[in-house]
C-alpha positions as CSV (number, residue, x, y, z in Angstrom):
1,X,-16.1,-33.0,9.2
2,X,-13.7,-32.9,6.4
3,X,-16.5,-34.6,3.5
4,X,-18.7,-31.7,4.7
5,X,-15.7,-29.2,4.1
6,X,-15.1,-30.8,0.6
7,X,-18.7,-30.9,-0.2
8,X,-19.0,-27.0,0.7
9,X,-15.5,-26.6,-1.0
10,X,-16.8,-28.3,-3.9
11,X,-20.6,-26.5,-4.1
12,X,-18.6,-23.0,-3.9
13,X,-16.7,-24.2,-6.5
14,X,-19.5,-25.4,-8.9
15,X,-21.6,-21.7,-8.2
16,X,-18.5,-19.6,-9.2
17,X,-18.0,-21.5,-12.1
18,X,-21.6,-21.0,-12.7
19,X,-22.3,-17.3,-11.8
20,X,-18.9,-16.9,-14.0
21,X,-20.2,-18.5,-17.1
22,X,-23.3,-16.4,-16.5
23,X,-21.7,-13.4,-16.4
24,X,-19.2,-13.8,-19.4
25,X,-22.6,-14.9,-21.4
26,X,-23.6,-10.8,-20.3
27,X,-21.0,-9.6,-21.0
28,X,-20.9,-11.1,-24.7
29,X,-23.7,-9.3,-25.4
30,X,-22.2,-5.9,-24.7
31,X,-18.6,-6.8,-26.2
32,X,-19.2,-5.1,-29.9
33,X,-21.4,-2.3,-28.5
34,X,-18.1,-2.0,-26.1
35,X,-15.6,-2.0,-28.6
36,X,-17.9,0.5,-31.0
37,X,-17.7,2.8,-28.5
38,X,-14.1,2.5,-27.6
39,X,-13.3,2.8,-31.0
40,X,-15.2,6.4,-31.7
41,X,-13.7,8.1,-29.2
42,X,-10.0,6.6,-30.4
43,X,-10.0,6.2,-33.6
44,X,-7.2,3.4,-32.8
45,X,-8.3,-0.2,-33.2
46,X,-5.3,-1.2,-31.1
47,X,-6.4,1.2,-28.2
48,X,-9.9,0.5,-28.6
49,X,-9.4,-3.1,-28.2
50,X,-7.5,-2.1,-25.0
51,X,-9.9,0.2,-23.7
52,X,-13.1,-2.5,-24.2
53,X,-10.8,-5.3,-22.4
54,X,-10.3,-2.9,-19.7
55,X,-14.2,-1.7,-19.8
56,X,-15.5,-5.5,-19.9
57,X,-13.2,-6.8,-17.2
58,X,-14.0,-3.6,-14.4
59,X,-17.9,-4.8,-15.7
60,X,-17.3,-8.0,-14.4
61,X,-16.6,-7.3,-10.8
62,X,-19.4,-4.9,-10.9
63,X,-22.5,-6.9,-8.8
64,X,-25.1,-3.4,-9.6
65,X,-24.0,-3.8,-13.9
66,X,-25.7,-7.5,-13.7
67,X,-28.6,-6.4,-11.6
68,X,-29.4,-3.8,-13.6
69,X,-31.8,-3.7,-16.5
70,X,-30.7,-3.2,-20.3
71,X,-31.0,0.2,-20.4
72,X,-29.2,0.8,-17.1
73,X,-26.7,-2.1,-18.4
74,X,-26.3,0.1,-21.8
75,X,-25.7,3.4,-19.7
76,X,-23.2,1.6,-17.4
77,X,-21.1,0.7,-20.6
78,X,-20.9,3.6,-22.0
79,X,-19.8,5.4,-18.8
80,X,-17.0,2.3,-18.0
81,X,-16.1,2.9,-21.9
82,X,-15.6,6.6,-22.0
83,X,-13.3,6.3,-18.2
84,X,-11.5,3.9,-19.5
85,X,-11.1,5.2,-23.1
86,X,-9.8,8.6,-21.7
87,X,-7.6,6.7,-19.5
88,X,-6.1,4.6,-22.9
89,X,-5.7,8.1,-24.8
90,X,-4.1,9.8,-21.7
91,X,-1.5,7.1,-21.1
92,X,-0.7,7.4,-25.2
93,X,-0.6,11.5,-24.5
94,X,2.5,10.5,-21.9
95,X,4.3,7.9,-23.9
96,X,4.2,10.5,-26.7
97,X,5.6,13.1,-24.3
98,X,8.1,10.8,-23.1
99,X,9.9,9.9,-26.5
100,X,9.6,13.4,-27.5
């Protein structure tokens, strides 16, 4: 009982690691359009760079993004980037306000 508890311990394992290496291999692909789009609405490298590491990680628990086709992939980013772009710049608005 316990060798077929490792063995299902150990095939979990080895599909994680797979789907995970899968789904950073997406999520390359999107990383420049990501941080290109983060970066227009900023106009802050340093923010933009937060706002696509936030984008790109929420992408990555999302099970519909890496279902979906390009275009539908595309439109997801953009919407993730924009959220989480207003969220950066909104966070920066309060810091501001509270050193003022």
């Amino acid at each position: 009982m316990a060798a077929v508890r490792k063995s299902l311990n150990t095939s979990r394992q080895e599909w994680f690691r797979v789907e995970l290496k899968e789904r950073l291999s997406v999520l390359k692909r999107y990383e420049t359009d990501c941080f290109g789009v983060c970066l227009y609405l900023l106009q802050s490298e340093a923010m933009a760079c937060e706002a696509a590491k936030l984008t790109l990680l929420e992408l990555m628990k999302d099970h519909a993004f890496f279902a979906a086709d390009a275009r539908t992939k595309s439109d997801m980013l953009r919407k993730e980037a924009l959220r989480r772009s207003l969220q950066i710049r909104r966070m920066q608005g309060r810091r501001l306000a509270d050193h003022a």
